[in-house]
NUDONU-608308 format. One line per field, with one value per residue (C-alpha): residue number from 1; x, y, z; residue in three letters. Coordinates in steps of 0.1 Angstrom, whole numbers, plus 2048, in hexadecimal, padded with zeros to 3 digits. Layout:
REM NUDONU-608308
resi: [NUM  ...] .
c1: [X  ...] .
c2: [Y  ...] .
c3: [Z  ...] .
resn: [ALA  ...] .
REM end
This chain:
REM NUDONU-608308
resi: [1  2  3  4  5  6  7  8  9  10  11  12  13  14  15  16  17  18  19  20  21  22  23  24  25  26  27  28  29  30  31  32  33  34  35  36  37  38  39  40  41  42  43  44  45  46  47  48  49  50  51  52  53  54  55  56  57  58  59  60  61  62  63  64  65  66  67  68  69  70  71  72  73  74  75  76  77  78  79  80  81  82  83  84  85  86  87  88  89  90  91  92  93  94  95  96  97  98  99  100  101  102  103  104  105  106  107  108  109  110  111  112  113  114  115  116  117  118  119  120  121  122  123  124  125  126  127  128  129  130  131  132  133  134  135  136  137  138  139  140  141  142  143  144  145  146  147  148  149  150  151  152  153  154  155  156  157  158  159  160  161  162  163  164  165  166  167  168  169  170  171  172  173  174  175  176  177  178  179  180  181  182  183  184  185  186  187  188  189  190  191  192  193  194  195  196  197  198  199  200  201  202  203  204  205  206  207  208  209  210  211  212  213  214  215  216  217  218  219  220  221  222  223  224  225  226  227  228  229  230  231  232  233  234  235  236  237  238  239  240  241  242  243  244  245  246  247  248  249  250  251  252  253  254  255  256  257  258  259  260  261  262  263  264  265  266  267  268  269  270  271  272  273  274  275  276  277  278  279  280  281  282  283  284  285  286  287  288  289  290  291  292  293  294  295  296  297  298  299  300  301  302  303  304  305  306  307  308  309  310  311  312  313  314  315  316  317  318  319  320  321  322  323  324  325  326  327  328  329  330  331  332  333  334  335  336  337  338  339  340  341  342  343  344  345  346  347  348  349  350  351  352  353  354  355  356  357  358  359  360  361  362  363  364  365  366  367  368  369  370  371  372  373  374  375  376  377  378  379  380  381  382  383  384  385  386  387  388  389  390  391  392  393  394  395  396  397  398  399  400  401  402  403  404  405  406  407  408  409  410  411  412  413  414  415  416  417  418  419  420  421  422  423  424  425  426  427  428  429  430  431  432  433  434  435  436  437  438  439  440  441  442  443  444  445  446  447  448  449  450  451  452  453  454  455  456  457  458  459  460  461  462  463  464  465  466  467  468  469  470  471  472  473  474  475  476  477  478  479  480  481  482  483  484  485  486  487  488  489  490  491  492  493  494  495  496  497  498  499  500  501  502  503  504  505  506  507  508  509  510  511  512  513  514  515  516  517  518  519  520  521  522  523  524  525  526  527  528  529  530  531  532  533  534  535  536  537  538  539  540  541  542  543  544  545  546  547  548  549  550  551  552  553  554  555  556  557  558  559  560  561  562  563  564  565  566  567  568  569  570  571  572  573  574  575  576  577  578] .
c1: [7DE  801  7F4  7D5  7EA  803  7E3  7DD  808  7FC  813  82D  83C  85F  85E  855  872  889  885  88C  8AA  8B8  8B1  8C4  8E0  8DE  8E2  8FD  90F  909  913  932  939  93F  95D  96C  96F  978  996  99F  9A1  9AF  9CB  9CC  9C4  9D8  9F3  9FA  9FD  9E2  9E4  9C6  9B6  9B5  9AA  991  987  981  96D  957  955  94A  936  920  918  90F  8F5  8E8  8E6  8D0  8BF  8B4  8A8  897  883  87A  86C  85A  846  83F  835  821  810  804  7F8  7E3  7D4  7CC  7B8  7A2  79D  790  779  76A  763  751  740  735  725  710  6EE  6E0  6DC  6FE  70B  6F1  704  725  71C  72B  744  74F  756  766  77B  783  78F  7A2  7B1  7B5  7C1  7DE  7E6  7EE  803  816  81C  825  83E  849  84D  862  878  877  869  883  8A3  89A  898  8B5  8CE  8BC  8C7  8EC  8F9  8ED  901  920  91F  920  93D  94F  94A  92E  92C  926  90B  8F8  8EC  8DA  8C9  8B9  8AF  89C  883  878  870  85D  848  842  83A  823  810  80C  803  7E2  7D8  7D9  7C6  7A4  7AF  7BA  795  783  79D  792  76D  771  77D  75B  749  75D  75E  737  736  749  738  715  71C  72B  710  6F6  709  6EC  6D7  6EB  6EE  6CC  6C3  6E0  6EE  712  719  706  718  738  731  726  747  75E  74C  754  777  77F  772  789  7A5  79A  79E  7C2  7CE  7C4  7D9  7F5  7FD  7FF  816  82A  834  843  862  866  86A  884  89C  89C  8A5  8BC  8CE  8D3  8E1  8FB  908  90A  91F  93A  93D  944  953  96E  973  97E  991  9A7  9AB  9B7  99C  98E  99D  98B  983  96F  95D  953  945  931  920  91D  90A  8F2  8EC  8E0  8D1  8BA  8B3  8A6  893  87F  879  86D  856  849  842  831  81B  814  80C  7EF  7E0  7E0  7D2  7B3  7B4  7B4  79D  787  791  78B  76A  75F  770  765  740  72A  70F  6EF  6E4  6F4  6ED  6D2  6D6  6BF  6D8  6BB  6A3  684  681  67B  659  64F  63A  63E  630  632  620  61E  63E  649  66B  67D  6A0  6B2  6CC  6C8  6A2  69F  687  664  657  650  641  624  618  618  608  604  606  612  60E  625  622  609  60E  60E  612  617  60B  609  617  638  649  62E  649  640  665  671  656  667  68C  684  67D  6A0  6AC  6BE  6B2  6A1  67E  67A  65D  64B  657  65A  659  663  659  64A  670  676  690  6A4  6AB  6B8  6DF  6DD  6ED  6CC  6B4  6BF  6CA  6A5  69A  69F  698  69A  6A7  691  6B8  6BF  6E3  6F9  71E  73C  73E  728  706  70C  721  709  6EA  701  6FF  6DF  6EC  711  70A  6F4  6EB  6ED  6C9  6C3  6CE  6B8  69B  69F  6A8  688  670  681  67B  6A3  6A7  69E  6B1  6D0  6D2  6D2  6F8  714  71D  700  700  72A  721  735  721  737  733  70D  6FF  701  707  6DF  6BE  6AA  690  6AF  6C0  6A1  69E  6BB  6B7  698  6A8  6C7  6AE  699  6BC  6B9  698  694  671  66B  66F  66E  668  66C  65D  677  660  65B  672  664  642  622  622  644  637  619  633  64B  62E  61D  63F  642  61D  62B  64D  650  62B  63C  64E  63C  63E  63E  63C  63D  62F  624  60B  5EB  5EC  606  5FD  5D1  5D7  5E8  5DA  5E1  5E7  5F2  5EC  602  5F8  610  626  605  5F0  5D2  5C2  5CC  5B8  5B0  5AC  587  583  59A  587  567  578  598  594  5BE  5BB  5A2  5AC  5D1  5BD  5A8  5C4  5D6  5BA  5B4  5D7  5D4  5BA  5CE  5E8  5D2] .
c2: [1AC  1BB  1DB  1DF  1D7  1F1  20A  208  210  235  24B  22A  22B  232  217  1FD  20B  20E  1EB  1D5  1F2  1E5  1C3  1B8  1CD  1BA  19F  1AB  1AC  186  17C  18D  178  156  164  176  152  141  15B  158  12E  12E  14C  14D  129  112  12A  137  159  16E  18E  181  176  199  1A8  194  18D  1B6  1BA  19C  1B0  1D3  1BC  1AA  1D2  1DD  1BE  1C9  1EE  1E8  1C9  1DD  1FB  1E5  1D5  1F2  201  1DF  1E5  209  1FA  1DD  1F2  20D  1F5  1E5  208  212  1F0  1F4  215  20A  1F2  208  220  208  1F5  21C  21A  1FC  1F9  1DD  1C7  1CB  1C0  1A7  198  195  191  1A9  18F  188  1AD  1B1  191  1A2  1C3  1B4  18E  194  1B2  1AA  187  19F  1B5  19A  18D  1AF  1B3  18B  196  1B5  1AA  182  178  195  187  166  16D  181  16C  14F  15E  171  14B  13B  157  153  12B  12C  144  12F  10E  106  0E2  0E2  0FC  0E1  0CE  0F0  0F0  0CA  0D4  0EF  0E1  0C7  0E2  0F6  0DE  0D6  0FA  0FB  0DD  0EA  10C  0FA  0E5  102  11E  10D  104  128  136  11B  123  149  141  12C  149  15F  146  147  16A  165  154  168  18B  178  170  195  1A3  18C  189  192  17D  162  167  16A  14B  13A  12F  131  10D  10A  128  119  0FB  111  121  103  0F8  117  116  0EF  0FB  111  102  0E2  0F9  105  0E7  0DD  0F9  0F9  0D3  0D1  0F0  0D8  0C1  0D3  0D8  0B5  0B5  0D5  0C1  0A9  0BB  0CF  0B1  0A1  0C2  0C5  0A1  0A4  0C3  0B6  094  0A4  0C2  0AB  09A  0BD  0C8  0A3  0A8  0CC  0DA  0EE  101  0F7  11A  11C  0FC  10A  127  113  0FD  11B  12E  10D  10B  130  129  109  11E  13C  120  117  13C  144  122  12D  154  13D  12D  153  15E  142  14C  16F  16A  15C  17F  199  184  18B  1AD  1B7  1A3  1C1  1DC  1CF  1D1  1E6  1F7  1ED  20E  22F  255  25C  275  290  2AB  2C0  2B0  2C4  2D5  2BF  2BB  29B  28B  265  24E  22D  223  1FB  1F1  1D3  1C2  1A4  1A4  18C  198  191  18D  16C  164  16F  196  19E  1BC  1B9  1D7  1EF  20F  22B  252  261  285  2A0  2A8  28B  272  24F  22F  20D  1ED  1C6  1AD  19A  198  1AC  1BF  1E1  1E9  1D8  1FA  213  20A  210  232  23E  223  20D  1EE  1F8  1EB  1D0  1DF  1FF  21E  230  257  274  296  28B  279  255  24D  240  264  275  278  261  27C  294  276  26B  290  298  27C  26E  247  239  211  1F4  1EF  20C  213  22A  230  234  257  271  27A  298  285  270  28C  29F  27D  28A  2B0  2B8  2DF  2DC  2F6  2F0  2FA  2E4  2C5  2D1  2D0  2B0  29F  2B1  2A4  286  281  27B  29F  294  272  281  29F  287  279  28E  295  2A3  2A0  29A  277  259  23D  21B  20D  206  217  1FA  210  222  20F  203  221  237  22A  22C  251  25F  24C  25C  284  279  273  294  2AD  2A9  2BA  2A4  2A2  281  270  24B  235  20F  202  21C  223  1FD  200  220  223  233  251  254  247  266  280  275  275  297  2A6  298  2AD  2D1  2D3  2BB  2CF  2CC  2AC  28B  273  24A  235  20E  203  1E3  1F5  204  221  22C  231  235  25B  259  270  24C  22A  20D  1EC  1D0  1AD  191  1B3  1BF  1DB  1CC  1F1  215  22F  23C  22C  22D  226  206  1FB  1F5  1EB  1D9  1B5  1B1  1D5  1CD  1AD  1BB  1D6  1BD  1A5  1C7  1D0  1AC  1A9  1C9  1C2  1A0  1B4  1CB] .
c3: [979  981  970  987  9A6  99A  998  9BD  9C7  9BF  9D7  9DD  9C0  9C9  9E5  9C9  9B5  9CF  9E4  9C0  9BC  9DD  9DE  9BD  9C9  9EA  9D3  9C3  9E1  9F1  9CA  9CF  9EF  9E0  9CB  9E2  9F9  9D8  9D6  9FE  9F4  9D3  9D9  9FF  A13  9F6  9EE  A14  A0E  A24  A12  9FC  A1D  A2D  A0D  A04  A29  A2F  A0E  A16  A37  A20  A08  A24  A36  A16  A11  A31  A2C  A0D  A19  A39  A1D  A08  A24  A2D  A05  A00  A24  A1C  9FB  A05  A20  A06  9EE  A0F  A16  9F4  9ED  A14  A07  9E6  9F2  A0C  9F6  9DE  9FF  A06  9E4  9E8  9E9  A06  9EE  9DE  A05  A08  9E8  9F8  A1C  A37  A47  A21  A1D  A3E  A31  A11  A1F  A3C  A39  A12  A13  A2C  A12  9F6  A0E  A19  9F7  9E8  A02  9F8  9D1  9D7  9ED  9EE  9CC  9B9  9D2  9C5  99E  99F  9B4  99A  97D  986  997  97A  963  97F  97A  956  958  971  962  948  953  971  96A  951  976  981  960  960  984  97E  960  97A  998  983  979  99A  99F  98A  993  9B8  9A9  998  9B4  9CF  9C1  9C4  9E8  9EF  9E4  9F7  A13  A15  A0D  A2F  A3F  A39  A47  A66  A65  A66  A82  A99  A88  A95  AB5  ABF  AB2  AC1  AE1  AF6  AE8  AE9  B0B  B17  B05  B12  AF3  AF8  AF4  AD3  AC2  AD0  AB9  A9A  AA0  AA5  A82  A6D  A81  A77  A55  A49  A5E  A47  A2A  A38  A3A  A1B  A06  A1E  A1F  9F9  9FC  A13  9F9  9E6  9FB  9FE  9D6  9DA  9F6  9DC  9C0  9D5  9E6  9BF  9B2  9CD  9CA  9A8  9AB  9C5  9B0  990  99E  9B1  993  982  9A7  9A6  980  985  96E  98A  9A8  9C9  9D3  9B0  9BD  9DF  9CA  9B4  9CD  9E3  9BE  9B6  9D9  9D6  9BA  9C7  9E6  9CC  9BE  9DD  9E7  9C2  9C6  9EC  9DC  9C0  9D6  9E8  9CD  9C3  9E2  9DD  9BE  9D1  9E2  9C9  9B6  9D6  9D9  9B9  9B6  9D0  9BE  99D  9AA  998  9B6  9AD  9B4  9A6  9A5  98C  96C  97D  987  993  9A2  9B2  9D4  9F4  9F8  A0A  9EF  9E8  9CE  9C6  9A7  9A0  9B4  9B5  9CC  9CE  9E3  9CC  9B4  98F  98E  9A0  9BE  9C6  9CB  9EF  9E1  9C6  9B3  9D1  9C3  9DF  9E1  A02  A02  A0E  A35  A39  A58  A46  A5B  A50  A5E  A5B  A65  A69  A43  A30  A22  A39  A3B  A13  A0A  A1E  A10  9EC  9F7  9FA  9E2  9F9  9E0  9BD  9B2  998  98B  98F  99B  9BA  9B9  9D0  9C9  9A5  99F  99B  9B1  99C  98C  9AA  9B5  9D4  9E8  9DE  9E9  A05  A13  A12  A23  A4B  A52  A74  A69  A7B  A8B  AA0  A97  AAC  AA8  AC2  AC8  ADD  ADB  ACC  AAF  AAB  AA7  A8D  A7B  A6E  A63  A6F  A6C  A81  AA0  AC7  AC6  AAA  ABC  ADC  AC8  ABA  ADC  AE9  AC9  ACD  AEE  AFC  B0B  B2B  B2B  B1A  B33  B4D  B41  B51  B36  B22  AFA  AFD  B10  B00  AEE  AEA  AC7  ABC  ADA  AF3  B15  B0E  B10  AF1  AF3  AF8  ADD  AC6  AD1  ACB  AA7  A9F  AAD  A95  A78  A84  A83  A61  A5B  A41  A25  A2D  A53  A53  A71  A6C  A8E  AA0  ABF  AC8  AEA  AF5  B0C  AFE  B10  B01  ADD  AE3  AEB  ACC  AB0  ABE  AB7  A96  A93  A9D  A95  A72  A67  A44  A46  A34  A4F  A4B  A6C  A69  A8A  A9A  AB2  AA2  AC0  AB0  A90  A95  A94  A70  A55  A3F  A49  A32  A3A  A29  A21  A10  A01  9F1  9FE  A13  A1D  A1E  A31  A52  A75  A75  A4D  A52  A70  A57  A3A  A3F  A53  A56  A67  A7F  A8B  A93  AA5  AB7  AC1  AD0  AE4  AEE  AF5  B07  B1D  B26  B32  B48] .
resn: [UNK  UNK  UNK  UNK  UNK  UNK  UNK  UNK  UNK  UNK  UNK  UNK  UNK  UNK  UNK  UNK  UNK  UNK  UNK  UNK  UNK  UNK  UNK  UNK  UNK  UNK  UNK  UNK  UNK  UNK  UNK  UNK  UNK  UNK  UNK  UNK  UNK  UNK  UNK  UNK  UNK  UNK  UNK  UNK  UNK  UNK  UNK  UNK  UNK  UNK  UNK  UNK  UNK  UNK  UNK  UNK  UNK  UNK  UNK  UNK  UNK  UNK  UNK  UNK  UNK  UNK  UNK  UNK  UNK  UNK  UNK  UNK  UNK  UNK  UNK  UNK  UNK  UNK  UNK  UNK  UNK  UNK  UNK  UNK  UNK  UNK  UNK  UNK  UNK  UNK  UNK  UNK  UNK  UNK  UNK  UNK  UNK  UNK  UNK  UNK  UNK  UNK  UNK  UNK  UNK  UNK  UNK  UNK  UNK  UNK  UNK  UNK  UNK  UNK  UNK  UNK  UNK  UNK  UNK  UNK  UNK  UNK  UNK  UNK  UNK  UNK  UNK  UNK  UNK  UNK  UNK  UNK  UNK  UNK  UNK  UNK  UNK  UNK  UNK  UNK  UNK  UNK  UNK  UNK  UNK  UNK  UNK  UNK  UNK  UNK  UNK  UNK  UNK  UNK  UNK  UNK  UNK  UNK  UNK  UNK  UNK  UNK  UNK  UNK  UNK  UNK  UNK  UNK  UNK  UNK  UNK  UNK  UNK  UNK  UNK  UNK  UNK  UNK  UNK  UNK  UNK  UNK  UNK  UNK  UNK  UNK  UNK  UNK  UNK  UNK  UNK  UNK  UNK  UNK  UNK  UNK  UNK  UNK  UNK  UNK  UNK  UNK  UNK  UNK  UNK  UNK  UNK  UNK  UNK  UNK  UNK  UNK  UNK  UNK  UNK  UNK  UNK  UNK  UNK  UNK  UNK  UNK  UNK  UNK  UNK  UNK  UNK  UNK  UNK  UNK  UNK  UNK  UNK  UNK  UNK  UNK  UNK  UNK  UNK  UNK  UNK  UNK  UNK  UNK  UNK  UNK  UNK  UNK  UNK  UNK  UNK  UNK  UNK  UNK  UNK  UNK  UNK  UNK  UNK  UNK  UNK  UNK  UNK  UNK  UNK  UNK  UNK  UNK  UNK  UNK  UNK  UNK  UNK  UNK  UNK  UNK  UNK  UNK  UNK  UNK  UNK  UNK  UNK  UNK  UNK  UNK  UNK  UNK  UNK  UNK  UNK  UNK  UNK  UNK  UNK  UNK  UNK  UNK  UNK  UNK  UNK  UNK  UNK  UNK  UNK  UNK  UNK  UNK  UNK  UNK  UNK  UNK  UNK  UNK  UNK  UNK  UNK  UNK  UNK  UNK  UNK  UNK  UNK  UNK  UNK  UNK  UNK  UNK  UNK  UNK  UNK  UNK  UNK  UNK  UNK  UNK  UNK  UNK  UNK  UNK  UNK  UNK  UNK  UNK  UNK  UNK  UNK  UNK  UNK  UNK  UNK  UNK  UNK  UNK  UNK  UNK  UNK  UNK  UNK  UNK  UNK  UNK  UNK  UNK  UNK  UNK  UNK  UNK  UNK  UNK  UNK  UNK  UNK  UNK  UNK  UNK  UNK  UNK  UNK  UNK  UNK  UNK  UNK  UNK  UNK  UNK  UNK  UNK  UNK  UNK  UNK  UNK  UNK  UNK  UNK  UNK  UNK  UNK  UNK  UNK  UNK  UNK  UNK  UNK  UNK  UNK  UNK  UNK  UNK  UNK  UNK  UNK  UNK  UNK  UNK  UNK  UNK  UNK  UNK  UNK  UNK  UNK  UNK  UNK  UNK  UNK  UNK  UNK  UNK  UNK  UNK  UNK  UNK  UNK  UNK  UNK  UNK  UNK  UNK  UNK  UNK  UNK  UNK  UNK  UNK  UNK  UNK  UNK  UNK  UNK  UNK  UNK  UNK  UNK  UNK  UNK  UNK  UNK  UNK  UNK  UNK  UNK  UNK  UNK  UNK  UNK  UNK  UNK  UNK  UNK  UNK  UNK  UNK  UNK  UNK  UNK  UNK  UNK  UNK  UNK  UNK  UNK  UNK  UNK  UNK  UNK  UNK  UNK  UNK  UNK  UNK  UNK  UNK  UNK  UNK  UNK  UNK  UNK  UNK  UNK  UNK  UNK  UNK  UNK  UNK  UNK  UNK  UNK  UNK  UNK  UNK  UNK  UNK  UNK  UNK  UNK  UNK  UNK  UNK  UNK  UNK  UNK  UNK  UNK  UNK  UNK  UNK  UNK  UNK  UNK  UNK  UNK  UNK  UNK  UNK  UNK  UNK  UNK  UNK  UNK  UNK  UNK  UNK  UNK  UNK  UNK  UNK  UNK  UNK  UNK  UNK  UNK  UNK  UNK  UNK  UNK  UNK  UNK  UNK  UNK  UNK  UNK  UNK  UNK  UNK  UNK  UNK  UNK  UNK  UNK  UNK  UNK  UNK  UNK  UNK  UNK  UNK  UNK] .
REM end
């Protein structure tokens, strides 16, 4: 593990070098201390003379600036350090989060990955920082009193070393009760995390429904829960110190009894005493810090199992072997498909042998109704989930063959969620092709139908959006959505239910452009409303994730029932509202 962690210090190296460096000589320094008052005792205070006093007094003096020269130094190499190593893990699981397919996030859970790259993250910071500066104090002031009391008097000594068996043990006993109660800890924390990501994204809805006081219960669960779980891990870390005071308070009355003995017998001078008692009391407090960065560390070991669980991940979904796939032409195929979301094969298909050729340039709608699987079809297109059977194909390839980049470039999808991103308008339109033109982007506003609405803004195309999009209307915000996707001037446009907040007229306007301006683009609309899609060269109709009907408006009115009755409760429905 110390080998992996090491792998992600790339470009800290000399801080981890340098902040152990300066720490043990730190060290070094507040060992010398003790000796220098044993000297000022023993040569200075019993025999009266104060030359040793001054002498040793001003090198205490140097001694204790020079502990604080490279104390300050390496405080600041193990934060530099700790820092670096923080950075290089967010990066690495970012970059392997980028990689994911939707159902490698559904896996994890958004507020879990959030979790992972922030809260455990920061826990392995903290205890890197706690083992190069803390954790190596601790083990070297351990070891050099230990060495000094030996020197000084080896009996004395043999009460440090019966002390220190029975702390250990201690240690290690805490150490095995708290890692499950660290995981369970942090597992409570995603589902806190949950909670709060719902409710800001919801807000509105939350709102509207007047649900405040509901979701303030849901949260004061989740927040009981993982304090709960807190308090469960850090109360058995607790008693431990109860066990160290104990151990501590036996040590040093064993010291002064027997060490008085030696002082009264005149086996020991008293200043050798002092320096003893002040060594195993440096050497008990080294114990409890080595114990505490013990205890750190079990919790951090809950983190980077976390964090490399993510890392570790394999994407579901990776670039195919085809490193020249054909030219974009628009043509999709899907030839027995069939899709279930649940990792590792279990669950039931939503999909069920979905054969269906779409051709290039063609105008294809789908309809049916709520969880027919209209928008599970559409994502295998550009391979955001795999099928578990079958194949899908574009341009004559299976899907699976092309570099993901080389898919998805030649393809444009509108999500069911319109998604914007903090930023202007115009950042957002070069979403869908950052090289491209002025022009371009007029164009795309005008096919889109957001010229007008944009132009309106004072500040045209450079107008601020906050974060998702919240300061624009639904039909804007679906809009400028569908001009990002049309930028791109991609071989296949799809539209999950992405004109459902904009008027007919509006609707009309958007779909004629689609007609004379994407002539060559293979269009797929998932729509609700059947006037929006009666005028499709194609339409598919979906039944229980199998195909019910494909065809025409006026072939599906004689020969598919589920079409007609969703046309007939529209125009009854219609008529209602008249």
């Amino acid at each position: 593990m110390l080998k992996r962690i090491a792998s992600y210090l790339k470009g800290y190296e000399r801080y981890v070098i340098g902040s152990p460096v300066l720490v043990i000589a730190e060290t070094i320094c507040q060992l010398i201390i003790p000796l220098l008052m044993a000297r000022i005792i023993n040569e200075g205070i019993l025999k009266e003379d104060m030359g040793p006093i001054w002498q040793s007094g001003a090198l205490m003096v140097a001694v204790a600036l020079a502990a604080t020269f490279t104390g300050g130094l390496a405080a600041k190499c193990a934060t530099n350090a700790a820092q670096g190593l923080g950075a290089n893990l967010r990066r690495a699981e970012f970059e392997k989060v980028s990689s994911f397919s939707f159902a490698d996030i559904d896996k994890f859970s958004s507020s879990s990955l959030i979790t992972r790259m922030t809260n455990d993250v920061t826990n392995i910071q903290n205890t890197s920082m706690i083992c190069l500066r803390i954790l190596i104090r601790a083990v070297t002031m351990l070891v050099a009193s230990v060495a000094l009391t030996l020197s000084i008097n080896p009996r004395l000594a043999l009460v440090v070393l019966v002390i220190l068996p029975i702390m250990a043990v201690a240690l290690m006993i805490l150490m095995k009760i708290c890692f499950p109660l660290f995981e369970k800890m942090q597992k409570a924390l995603d589902h806190l995390n949950e909670r709060v990501q719902e409710n800001l994204i919801a807000v509105r809805v939350v709102k509207s429904y007047v649900r405040e006081d509901r979701e303030r219960e849901k949260f004061i669960d989740a927040n009981d829960g993982f304090t709960a779980a807190g308090l469960r891990a850090v109360l058995r870390m607790v008693a431990i110190q109860p066990v160290m005071m104990i151990c501590m308070s036996a040590a040093t009355v064993l010291v002064l009894y027997f060490g008085g003995q030696m002082v009264l017998g005149l086996e020991m001078d008293l200043g050798y005493l002092q320096t003893v008692l002040d060594y195993i009391m440096q050497i008990l407090m080294s114990i409890m810090m080595v114990g505490m960065a013990v205890l750190q560390l079990t919790r951090t070991q809950a983190s980077l199992h976390r964090v490399f669980e993510v890392i570790d991940t394999q994407p579901s979904v990776t670039d195919g072997g085809e490193q020249s796939p054909p030219a974009p032409g628009g043509r999709v195929e899907f030839r027995d498909v069939s899709f279930r979301y649940r990792i590792g094969g279990a669950g039931e298909d939503v999909l069920h042998h979905i054969s269906l050729d779409i051709r290039p340039g063609e105008f294809v709608a789908i309809v049916g109704g709520t969880g027919t699987g209209k928008s599970s079809l559409v994502n295998l297109i550009p391979r955001f989930y795999d099928v578990h059977k079958g194949q899908v194909l574009v341009d004559g390839l299976d899907v699976r063959d092309y570099p993901l980049d080389d898919l998805r470039g030649r393809i444009g999808m509108v999500l069911q969620n319109n998604v914007l991103f903090s930023g202007t308008i115009r950042e957002n339109l070069l979403w869908g092709n950052e090289n491209a033109t002025e022009e371009e982007l007029i164009q795309a506003a005008k096919d889109a139908q957001a010229y007008d609405f944009i132009m309106s803004f004072p500040e045209g195309f450079d107008t601020n959006l906050d974060q998702g999009g919240v300061n624009v209307s639904g039909g804007q915000k679906q809009r400028l959505c569908i001009a990002r996707a049309m930028v791109r001037k991609p071989a296949v446009l799809i539209l999950d239910d992405s004109t459902s907040a904009v008027d007919s007229a509006t609707e009309g306007r958007i779909r004629e452009s689609f007609r004379e301006n994407l002539k060559g683009t293979t269009v797929i609309i998932i729509a609700q409303r059947i006037s929006s899609v009666q005028y499709a060269d194609k339409i598919v109709v979906l039944d229980e994730g199998a195909i019910a009907g494909v065809g025409t408006h006026d072939e599906l009115m004689n020969t598919s029932k589920i079409y007609k009755e969703i046309y007939d409760s529209q125009q009854e429905g219609g008529a209602e509202n008249g």
